[in-house]
C-alpha positions in Angstrom: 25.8 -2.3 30.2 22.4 -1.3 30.3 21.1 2.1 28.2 19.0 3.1 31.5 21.5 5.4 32.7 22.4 9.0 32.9 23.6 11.0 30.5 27.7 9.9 29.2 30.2 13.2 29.3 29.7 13.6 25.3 26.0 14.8 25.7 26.7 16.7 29.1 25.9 19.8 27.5 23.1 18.2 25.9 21.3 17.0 29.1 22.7 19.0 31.6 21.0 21.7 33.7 18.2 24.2 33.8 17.8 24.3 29.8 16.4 20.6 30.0 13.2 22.2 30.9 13.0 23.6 27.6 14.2 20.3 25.7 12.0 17.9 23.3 12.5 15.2 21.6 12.1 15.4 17.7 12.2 12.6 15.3 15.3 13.2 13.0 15.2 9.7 10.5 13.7 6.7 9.7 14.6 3.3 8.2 12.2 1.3 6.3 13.4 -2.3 6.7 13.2 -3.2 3.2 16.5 -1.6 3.2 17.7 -5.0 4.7 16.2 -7.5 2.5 17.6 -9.5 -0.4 13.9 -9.3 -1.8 12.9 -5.5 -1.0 9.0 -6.9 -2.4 9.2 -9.3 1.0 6.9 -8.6 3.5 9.0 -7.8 6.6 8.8 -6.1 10.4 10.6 -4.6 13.2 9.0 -5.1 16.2 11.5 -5.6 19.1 14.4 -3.4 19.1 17.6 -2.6 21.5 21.1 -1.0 21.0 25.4 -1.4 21.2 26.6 -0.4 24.1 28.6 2.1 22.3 25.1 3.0 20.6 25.8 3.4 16.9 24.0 -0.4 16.0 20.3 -1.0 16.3 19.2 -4.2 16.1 15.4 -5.7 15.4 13.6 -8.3 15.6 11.9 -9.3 12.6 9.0 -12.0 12.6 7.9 -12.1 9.0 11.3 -12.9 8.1 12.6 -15.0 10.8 15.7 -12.7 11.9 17.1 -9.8 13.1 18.3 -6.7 11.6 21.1 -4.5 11.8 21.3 -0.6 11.1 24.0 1.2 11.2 23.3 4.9 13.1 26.9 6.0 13.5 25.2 9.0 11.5 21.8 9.1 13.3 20.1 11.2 10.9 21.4 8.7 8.3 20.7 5.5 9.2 22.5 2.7 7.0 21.5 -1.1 6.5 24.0 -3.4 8.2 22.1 -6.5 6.8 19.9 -9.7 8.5 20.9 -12.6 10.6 19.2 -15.7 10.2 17.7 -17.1 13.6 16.3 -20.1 13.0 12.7 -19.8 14.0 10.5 -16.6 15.0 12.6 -14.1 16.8 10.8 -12.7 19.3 12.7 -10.4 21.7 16.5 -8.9 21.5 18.0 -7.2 24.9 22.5 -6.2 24.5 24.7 -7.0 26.5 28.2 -5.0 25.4 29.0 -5.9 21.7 26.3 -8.8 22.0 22.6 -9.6 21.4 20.7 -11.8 23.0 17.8 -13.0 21.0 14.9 -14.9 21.9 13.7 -17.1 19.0 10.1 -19.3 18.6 10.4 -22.8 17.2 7.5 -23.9 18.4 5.2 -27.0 16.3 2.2 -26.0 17.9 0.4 -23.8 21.3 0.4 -27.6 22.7 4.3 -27.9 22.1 5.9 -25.0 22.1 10.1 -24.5 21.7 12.0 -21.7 21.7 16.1 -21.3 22.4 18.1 -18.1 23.6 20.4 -17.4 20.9 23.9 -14.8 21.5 24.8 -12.9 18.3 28.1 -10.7 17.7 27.1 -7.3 16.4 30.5 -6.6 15.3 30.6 -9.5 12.8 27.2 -11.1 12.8 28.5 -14.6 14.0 26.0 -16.5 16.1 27.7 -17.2 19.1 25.7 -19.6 21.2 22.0 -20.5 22.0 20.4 -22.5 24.9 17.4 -24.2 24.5 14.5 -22.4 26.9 12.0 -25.3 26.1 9.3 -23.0 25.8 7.8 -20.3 23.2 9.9 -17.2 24.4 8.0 -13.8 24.6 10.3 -11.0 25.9 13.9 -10.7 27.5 16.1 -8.1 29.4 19.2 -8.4 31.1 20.6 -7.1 34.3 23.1 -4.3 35.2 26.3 -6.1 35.4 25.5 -7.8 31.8 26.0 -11.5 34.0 21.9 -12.5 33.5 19.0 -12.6 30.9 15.6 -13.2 32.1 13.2 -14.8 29.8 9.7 -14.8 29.8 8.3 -18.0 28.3 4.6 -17.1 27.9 3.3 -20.4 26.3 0.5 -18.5 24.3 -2.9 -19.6 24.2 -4.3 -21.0 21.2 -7.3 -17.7 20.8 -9.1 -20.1 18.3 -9.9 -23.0 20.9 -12.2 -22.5 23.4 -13.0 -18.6 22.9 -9.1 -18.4 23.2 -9.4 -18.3 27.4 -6.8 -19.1 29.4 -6.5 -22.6 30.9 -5.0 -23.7 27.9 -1.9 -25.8 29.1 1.1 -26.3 28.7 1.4 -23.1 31.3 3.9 -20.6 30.8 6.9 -19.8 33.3 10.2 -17.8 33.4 13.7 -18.4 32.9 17.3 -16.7 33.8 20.4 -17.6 31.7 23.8 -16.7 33.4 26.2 -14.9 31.1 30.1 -14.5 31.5 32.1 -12.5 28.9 28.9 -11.8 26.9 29.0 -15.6 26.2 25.7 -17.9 26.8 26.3 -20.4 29.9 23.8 -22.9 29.6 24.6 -24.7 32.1 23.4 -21.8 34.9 19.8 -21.6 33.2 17.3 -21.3 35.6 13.3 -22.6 35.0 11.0 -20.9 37.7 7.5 -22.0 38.4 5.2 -18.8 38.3 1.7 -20.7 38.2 -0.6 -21.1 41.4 0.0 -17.3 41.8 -2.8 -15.1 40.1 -7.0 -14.9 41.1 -7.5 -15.7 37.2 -6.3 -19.2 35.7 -3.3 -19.5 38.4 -3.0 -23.1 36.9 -1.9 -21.2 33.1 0.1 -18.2 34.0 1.4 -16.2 30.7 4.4 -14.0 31.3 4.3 -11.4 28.7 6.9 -8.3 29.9 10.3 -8.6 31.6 12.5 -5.8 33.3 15.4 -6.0 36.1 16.0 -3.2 38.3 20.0 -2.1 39.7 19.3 -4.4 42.4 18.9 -7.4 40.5 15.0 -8.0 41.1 12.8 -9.4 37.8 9.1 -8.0 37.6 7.2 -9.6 35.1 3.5 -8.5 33.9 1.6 -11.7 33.4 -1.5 -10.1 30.7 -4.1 -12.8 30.5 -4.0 -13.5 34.5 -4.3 -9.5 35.3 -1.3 -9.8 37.3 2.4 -8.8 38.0 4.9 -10.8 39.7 8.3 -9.8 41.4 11.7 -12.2 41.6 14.4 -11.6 43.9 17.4 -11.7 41.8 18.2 -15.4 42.9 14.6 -16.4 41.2 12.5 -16.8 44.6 9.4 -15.2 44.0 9.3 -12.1 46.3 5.5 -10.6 45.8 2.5 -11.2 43.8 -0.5 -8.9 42.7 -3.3 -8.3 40.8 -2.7 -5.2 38.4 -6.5 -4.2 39.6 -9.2 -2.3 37.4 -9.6 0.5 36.5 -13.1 2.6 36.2 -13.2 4.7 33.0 -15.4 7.8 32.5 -15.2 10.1 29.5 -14.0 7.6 26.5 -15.4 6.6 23.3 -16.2 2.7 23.5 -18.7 2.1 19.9 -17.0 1.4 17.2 -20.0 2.7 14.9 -16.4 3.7 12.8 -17.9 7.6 12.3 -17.9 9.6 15.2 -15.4 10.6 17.6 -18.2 10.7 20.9 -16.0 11.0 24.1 -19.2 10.6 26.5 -19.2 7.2 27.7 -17.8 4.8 30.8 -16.7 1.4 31.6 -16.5 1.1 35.1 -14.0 -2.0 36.8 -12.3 -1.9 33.5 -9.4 -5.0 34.0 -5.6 -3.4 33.3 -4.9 -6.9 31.7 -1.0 -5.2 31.3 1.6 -5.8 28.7 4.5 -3.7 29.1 6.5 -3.2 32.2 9.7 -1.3 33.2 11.3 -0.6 36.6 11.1 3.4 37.8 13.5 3.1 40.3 14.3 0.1 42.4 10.7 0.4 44.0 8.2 1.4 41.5 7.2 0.0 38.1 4.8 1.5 35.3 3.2 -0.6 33.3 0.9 -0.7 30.3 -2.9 -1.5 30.3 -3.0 -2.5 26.6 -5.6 -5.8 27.6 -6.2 -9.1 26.4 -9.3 -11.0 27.0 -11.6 -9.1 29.3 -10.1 -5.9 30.0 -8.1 -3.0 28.6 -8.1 0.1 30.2 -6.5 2.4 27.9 -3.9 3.9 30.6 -0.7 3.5 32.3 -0.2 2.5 35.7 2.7 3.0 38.8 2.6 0.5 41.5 5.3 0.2 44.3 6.9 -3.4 43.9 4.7 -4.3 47.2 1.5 -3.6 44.9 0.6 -0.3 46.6 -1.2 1.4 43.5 1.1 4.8 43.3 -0.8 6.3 40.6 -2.8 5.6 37.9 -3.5 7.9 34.1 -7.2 6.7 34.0 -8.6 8.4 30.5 -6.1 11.1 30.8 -3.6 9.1 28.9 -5.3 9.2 25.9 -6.4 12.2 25.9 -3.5 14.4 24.3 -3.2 11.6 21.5 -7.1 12.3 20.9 -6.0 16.4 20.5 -3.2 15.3 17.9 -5.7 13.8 15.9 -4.8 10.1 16.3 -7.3 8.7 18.3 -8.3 5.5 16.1 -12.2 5.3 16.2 -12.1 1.4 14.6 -11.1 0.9 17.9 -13.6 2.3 20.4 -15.5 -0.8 21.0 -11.9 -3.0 22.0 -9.2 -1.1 23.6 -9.0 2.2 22.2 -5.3 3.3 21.7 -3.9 0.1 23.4 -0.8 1.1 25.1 1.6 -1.6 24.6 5.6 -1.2 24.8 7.7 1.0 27.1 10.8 1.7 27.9 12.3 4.2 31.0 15.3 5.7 31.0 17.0 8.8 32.3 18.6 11.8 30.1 20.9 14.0 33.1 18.3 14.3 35.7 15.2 13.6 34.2 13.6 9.8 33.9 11.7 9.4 30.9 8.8 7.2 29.8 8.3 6.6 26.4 5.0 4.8 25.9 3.6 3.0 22.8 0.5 3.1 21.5 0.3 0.6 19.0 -3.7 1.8 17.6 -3.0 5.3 17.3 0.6 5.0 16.0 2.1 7.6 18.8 4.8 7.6 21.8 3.8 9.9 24.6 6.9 11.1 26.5 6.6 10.9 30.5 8.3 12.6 33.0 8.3 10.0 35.5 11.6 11.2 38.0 8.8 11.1 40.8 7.4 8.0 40.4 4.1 9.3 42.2 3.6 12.4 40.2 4.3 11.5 36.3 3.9 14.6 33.9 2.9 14.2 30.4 5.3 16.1 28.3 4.5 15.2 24.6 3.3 13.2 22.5 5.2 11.6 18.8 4.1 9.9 16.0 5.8 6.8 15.3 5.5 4.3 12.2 2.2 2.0 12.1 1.8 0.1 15.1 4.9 0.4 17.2 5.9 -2.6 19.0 9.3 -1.9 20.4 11.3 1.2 21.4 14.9 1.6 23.0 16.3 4.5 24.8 20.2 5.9 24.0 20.8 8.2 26.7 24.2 8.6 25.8 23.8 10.2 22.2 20.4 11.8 23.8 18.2 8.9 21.5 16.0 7.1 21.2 14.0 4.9 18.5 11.4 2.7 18.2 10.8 -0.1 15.7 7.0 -0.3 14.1 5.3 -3.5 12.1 3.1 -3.2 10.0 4.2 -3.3 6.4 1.8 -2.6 3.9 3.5 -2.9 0.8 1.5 -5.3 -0.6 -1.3 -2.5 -0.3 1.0 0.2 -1.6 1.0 1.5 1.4 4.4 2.4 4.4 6.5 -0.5 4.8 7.8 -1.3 8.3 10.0 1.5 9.9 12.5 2.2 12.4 12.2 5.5 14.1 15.2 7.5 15.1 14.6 10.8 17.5 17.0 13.3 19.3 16.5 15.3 22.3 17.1 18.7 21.3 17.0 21.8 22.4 14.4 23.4 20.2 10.8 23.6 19.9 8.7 20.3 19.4 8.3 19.5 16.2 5.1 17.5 16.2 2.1 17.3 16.6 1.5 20.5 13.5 -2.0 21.1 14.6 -3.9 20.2 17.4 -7.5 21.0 19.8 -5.1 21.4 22.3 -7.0 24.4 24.7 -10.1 24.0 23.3 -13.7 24.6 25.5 -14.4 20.7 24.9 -12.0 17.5 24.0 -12.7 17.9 20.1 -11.3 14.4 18.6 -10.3 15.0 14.9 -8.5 13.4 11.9 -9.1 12.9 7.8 -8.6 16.5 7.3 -9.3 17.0 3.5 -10.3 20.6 2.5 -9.8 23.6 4.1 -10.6 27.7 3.2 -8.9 30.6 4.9 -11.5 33.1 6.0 -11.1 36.7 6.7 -11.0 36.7 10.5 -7.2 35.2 10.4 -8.9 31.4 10.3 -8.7 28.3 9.0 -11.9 26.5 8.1 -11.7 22.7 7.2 -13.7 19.6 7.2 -13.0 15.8 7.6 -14.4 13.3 4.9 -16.5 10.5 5.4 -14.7 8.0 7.1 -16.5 10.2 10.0 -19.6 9.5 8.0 -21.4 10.2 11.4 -19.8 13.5 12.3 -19.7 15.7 9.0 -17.9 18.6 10.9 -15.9 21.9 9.7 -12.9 22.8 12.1 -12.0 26.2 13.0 -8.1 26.4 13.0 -6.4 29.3 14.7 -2.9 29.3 12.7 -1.2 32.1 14.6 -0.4 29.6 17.2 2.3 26.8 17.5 1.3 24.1 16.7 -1.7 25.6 15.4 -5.4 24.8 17.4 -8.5 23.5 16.3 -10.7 25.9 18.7 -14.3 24.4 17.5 -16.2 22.0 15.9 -19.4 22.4 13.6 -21.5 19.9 13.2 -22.6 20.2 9.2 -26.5 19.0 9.8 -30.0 18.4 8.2 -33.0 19.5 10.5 -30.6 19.9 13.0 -28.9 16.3 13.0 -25.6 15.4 11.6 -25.9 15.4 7.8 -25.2 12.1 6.5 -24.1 10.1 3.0 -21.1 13.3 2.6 -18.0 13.3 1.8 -16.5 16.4 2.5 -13.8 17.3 0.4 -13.5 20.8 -0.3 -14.7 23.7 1.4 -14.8 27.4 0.3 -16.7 31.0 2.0 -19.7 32.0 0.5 -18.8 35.6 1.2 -21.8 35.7 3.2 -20.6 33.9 6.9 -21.4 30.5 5.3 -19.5 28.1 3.3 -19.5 26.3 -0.4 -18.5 22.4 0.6 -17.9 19.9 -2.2 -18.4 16.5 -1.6 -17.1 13.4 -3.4 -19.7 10.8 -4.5 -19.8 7.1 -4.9 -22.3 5.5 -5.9 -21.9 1.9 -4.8 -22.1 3.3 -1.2 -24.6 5.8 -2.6 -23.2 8.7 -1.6 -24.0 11.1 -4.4 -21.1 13.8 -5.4 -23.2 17.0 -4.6 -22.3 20.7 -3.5 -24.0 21.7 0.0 -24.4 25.4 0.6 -23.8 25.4 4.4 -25.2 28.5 6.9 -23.2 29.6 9.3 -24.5 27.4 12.2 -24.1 24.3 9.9 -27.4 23.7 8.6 -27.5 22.9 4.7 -29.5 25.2 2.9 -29.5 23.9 -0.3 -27.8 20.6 -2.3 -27.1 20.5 -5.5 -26.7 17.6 -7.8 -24.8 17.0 -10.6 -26.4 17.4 -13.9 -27.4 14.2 -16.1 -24.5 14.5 -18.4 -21.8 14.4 -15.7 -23.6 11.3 -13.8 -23.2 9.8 -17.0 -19.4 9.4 -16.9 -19.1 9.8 -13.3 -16.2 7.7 -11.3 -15.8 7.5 -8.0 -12.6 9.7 -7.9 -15.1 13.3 -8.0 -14.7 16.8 -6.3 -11.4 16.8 -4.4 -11.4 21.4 -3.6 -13.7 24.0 -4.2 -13.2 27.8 -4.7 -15.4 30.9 -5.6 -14.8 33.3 -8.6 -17.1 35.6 -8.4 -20.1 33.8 -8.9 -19.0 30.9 -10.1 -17.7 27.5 -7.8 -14.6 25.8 -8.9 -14.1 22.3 -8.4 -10.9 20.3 -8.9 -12.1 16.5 -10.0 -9.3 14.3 -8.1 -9.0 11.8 -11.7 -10.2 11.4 -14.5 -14.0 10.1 -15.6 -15.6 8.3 -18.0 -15.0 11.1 -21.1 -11.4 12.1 -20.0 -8.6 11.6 -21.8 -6.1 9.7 -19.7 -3.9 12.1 -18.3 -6.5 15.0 -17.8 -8.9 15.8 -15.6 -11.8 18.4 -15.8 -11.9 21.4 -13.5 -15.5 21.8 -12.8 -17.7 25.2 -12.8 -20.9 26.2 -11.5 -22.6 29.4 -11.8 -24.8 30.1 -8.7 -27.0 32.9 -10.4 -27.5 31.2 -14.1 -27.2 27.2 -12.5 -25.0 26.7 -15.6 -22.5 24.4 -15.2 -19.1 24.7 -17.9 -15.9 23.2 -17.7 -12.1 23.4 -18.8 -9.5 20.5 -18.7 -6.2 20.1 -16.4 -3.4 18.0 -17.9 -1.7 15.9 -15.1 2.1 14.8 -14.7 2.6 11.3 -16.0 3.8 8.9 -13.7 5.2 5.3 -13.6 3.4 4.3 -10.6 0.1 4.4 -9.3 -2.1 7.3 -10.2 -2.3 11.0 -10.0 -5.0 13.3 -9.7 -5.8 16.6 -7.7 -6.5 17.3 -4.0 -7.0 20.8 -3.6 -8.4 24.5 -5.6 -8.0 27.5 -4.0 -8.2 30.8 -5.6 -6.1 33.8 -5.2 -5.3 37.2 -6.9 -4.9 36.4 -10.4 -4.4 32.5 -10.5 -6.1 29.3 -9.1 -3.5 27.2 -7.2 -4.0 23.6 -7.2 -2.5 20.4 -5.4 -1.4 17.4 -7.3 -0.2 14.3 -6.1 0.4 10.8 -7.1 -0.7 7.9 -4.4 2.8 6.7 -3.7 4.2 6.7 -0.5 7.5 6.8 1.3 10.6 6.5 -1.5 8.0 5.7 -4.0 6.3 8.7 -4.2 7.4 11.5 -6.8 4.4 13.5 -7.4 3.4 16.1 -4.1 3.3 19.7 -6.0 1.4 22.6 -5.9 0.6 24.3 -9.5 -1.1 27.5 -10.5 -3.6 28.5 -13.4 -3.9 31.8 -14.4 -7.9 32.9 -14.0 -7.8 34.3 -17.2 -7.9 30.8 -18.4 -10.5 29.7 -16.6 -13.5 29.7 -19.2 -15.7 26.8 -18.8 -16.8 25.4 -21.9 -20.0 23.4 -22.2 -20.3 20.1 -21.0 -20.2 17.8 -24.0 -18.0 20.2 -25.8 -14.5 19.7 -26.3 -13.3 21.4 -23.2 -10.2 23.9 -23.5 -6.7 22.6 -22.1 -5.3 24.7 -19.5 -1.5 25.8 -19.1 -0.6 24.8 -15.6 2.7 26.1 -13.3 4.9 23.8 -11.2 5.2 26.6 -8.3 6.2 24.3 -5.0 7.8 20.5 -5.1 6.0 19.6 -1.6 8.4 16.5 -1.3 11.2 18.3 0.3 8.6 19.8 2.8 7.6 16.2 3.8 10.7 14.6 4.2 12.0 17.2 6.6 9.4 15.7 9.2 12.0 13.0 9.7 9.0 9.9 8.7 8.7 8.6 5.5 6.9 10.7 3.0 2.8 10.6 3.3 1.2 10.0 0.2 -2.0 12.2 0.8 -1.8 15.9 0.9 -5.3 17.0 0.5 -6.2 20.8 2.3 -4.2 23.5 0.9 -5.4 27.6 2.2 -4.5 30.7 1.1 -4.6 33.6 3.3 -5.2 37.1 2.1 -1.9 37.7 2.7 -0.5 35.3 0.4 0.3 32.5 3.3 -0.3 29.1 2.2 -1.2 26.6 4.5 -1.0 23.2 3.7 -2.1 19.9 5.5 -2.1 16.3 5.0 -5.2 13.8 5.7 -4.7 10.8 8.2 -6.9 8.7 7.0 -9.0 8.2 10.4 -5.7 6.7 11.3 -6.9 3.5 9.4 -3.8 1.6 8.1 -1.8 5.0 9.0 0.4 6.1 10.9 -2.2 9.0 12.0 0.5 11.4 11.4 -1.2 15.1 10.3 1.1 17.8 9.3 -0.2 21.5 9.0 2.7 23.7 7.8 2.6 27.2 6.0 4.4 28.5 3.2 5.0 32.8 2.4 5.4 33.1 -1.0 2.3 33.8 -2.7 
């Protein structure tokens, strides 16, 4: 049985009707696949992932490790480890048949003698079952609606070191079907079929990448390297062939000078070079122009199964993922988001798409029930580079399985995501430029000020070295809007060598904005005083004694007092004692500069330091954090100083301690986003009436998951 169906009589209320219309799909758990490991340390990954019939096992395919995975959702919002399966080899693909998973597994030697073997695993006990051997290096599977065939595409990668990593590179690659009876492997009925002397580009080398059946039966492939897709009649005759075309892009960002978010340029008869495929309906299929070699073309694509092109995204796919603040600007110069896996499936009378982008971390929700008119309808953030996603229309799910695992780093581990269709407001994206005059691409939000017109002013940090800009938030609005974009510029041309971490009014229509120094990319720490149109009017450095003992961990927030700037100093330097960090002042009128010290929470892992200042009525509230992430991190707080202890001493001097207040544990407020907990929470505002908003920094969606959340709290 196949999940692609309508919605089962348990969730009819769920799906059913006019109230649909309403309906989104919010994440509600994840699992961190550590959870399955002997050695929790050991680098592991879910990348492929599919489902029970019943729906309460997920299953993944996990490369690192060499087996599959098991989770337990009877509980979806409380996903359990069910434990690993050895497979032998390099799973590479899982697709379910009833009770029973079909895994393809790489055993191959070498790209010139490549192996691989279909092997049947029993999700109830875990058993293997039965395996065939596919003589080839397996890339993905899927079965057909009776559960009585897998299809396998052997793909026979290319070896990308040798010869610029073209295609050409024998042995070539071809597809198989495998007959099952009973949920049992028969071996016997497995059927090779010759796709080569096929495609315009290398027909001699064809490399099947994506597989998906339709209700009648009929096997569409997408073969990436060789720009084409390729149709079976169920009984493996090969029923059309067609090239998956170009694409000419206008309005994308295609330098990777990995600082500026510039959505100006083109690249006309960009190849789709597709990866992922799934059927509509029994005539249409969408794929997913992720690219390989020569092409790429950042958008999604219907075709009818004759190759009539039936519509086509062009830039406008990544366009909402660019509002959400995900857009990953390393990228620019390759493939931009790269939209990779899919999967279709209809929820009462709606067919959705889920795509995923593996670059910028997201999966943007299609209505697709007419195949010829597709409507975006949101867009999610997944873990790091999703791979794999499968749809439970019965329990109104869906969950996809992401890769990367960056514990080595410190950083997430690989995830499973589990979401629910609900009927309720989206829960993500938090903030957004959504509306705005121009397509304003955003992320590494750090500092932000609340000004007296109802606004929120912020600025990103330097990974947008390039495009130093403060953001005007509207937070009256769900999700709240970036509406502009300020460049922050010298004579008129983006300032460069800042860091913009803190940013606070200067009472007069301009802005105070801290910046954090470092010296080996000398970048000096320095406050800017900005004028309203962005033009800095004056820099001021830091005075000799400071340099002295300066680290690069400097200004993370700035407030006013008066006339006197605040800055929180993120950990300690040179003259600190561990465990205390100096909050900075400077006096605009006398130029004196004074300081007091901040004692931190200890902690057992990692660091912490400060992220934010922000001053209001009688008390300085401040956000500390440690650098952990996910279950690891136990430090995300915001704390208040009274201002009457605010009295800078002299630099040099032994500064006065000050008393600090635990007022909000910000742990709680992450984990009810359903992901694993972020580890940097860096803007923090305070309006004048007491609101607090709060925001976390993506990192440029560099080794994130590009998630940004922008949420307020009322109680100060």
């Amino acid at each position: 049985m196949t999940f692609k169906s309508a919605c089962l009589t348990s969730i009819i209320a769920l799906c059913a009707g006019p109230a649909l219309a309403e309906m989104h799909f919010n994440r509600i758990a994840s699992f961190a696949t550590p959870h399955n490991n002997a050695d929790a340390a050991a680098n592991s990954s879910a990348e492929i992932i599919a489902a029970s019939e019943d729906g309460m096992t997920l299953i993944y395919t996990d490369s690192p490790l060499g087996v599959v995975g098991l989770i337990d959702i009877t509980d979806a919002a409380k996903p359990k480890a069910k434990g690993n399966i050895d497979m032998g080899g390099e799973p590479t693909s899982v697709t379910v048949i009833g009770n029973t998973a079909f895994v393809a597994v790489n055993t191959s030697e070498s790209f010139t003698n490549p192996s691989g073997k279909l092997v049947s695993v029993n999700l109830a006990n875990g058993s293997v079952t039965g395996e065939c051997d596919l003589g080839g290096q397996p890339d993905s599977t899927a079965h057909d609606a009776a559960g009585g065939m897998v299809a396998v595409a052997i793909e026979n990668e290319r070896d990308e070191d040798f010869e610029d990593g073209r295609v050409g590179q024998l042995p070539a690659g071809y597809m198989v079907t495998v007959g099952v009876k009973n949920e049992a492997l028969a071996c016997d009925s497995l059927k090779k079929i010759d796709v080569s002397g096929l495609t315009e580009i290398a027909p001699e080398d064809p490399e099947p990448e994506f597989v998906d059946i339709n209700a009648q039966g009929e096997i569409a492939v997408t073969l990436q390297e060789n720009n084409a897709i390729v149709v079976l009649n169920a009984d493996g005759s090969i029923q059309n062939q067609f090239s998956a075309g170009a694409v000419d892009l206008v309005n994308i960002d295609a330098t990777d000078e990995r600082a500026a978010l510039l959505f100006a340029e083109s690249q006309p008869g960009r190849l789709r070079e597709p990866d992922g495929l799934q059927w509509i309906d029994a005539d249409h299929v969408m794929i997913t122009n992720e690219g390989d070699m020569d092409g790429g073309s950042r958008s999604i694509t219907v075709f009818h199964k004759n190759g009539t092109l039936v519509w086509e995204s062009g830039n406008a796919f990544e366009t909402p993922i660019i509002q959400a603040g995900h857009y990953p600007d390393k990228r620019s110069d390759a493939k931009g988001v790269e939209p990779e896996g899919m999967e279709i499936a209809t929820f009462g009378e709606t067919t959705y798409a889920f795509i995923l982008s593996e670059r910028s971390s997201t999966v943007s929700v299609y209505d697709v029930t007419d195949p010829a008119h597709p409507q975006f309808k949101q867009v999610l953030a997944s873990g790091i580079s999703p791979e794999g996603v499968i749809a439970i229309p019965s329990r109104g799910l869906f969950a996809t399985a992401n890769e990367v695992d960056l514990g080595e780093d410190g950083g997430a581990r690989a995830h499973v995501m589990i979401y629910e269709l609900q009927d309720a407001p989206a829960a993500y994206p938090q903030l957004t430029s959504e509306g705005a005059n121009e397509l304003i691409g955003w992320g590494a939000i750090s500092g932000m000020t609340a000004g007296d017109d109802g606004m929120i002013y912020a600025v990103n940090d330097s990974f947008y070295g390039f495009q130093p800009r403060i953001f005007t938030i509207d937070p009256s609005q769900t999700p709240a809007r970036i509406v502009s974009a300020l460049d922050v510029t010298r004579a008129g041309h983006p300032a460069q060598k800042l860091d913009m971490e803190g940013i606070t009014s200067d009472g007069k229509g301009g802005f105070w904005v801290a910046s954090e120094g470092r010296t080996d990319r000398l970048v000096p720490h320095a406050l800017y005083h900005v004028k309203a149109n962005g033009e800095i009017k004056e820099e001021i450095a830091l005075p000799a004694e400071l340099l002295a003992v300066e680290t690069r961990y400097g200004f993370e927030g700035i407030t006013k007092l008066g006339d006197t700037l605040w800055m929180a100093v993120q950990r300690e330097w040179g003259d600190d004692e561990k465990g205390f960090v100096k909050l900075l002042a400077y006096n605009t009128e006398t130029k004196d500069w004074g300081a007091v010290r901040y004692p931190l929470d200890k902690v057992e892992s990692g660091w912490a330091g400060l992220s934010e200042i922000v001053a209001h009525g009688d008390y300085v509230y401040l956000i500390e954090r440690d650098n952990q992430i996910g279950e690891a991190a136990k430090v995300k707080q915001i704390t208040r100083v009274a201002v009457s202890e605010l009295v800078p001493a002299a630099l040099g001097s032994d500064l006065p301690v000050v008393t600090k207040e635990v007022v909000r544990d910000l742990i709680p407020d992450l984990a009810a986003n359903g992901g694993y907990v972020v580890d940097k929470i860096e803007g923090m505002a305070i309006a004048p009436n007491g609101t607090a908003y709060i925001s976390t920094d993506n990192d440029g969606v560099d080794d994130s998951s590009g998630e940004t959340f922008f949420w307020s709290i009322s109680q100060f």
